[in-house]
N, C-alpha and C positions, 0 to 999 in steps of 0.2 A: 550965377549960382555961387555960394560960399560951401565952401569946404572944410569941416570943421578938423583940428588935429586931434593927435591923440592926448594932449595934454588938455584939451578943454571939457572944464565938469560941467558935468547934465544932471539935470534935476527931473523929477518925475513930471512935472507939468511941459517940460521941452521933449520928454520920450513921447508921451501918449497926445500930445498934439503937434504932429508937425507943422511948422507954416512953409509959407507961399516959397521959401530960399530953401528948400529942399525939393525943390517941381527938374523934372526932368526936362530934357530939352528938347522934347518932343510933345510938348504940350498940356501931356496929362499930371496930376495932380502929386505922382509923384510917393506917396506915404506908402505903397504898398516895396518901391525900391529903399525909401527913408530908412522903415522898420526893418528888413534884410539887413541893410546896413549897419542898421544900430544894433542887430543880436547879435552878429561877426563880429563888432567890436566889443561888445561885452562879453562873449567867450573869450575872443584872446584878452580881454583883460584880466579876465578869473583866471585863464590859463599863467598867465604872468604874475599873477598874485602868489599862484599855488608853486608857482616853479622856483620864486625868489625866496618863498617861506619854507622851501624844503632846501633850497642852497644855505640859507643862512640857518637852519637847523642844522646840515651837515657839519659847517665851519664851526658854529661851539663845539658840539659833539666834540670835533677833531680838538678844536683847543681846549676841552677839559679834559679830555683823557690823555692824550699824549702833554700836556701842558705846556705845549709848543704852537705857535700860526700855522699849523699845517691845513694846508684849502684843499687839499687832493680828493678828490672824491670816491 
């Protein structure tokens, strides 16, 4: 079984069809643990979207009004 990381992109035709390398190893078919898996990783990735875009909102913030690199949150 392959393991995909978090840097590998997924395209709509690999979400909604899993193949044969996402089967469990216990025989069954596998798509119902697939799709678990793939909406976990697409929350934390929204989650990660939304965390990095409110960090790097804070740091301009910080460096237009003080006109200094300040990252303090």
């Amino acid at each position: 079984m392959r393991v995909r990381g978090p840097l590998v992109r997924w395209n709509r035709s690999q979400a909604s069809c899993p193949r044969a390398d996402g089967a469990i190893a216990d025989g069954s078919n596998g798509s119902l643990a697939f799709r678990r898996f793939l909406s976990v990783f697409t929350i934390l990735s929204r989650r990660s979207v939304r965390r990095h875009n409110s960090i790097s909102a804070r740091a301009f913030i910080a460096v237009r009004t003080d006109e200094v690199a300040s990252l303090l949150p």
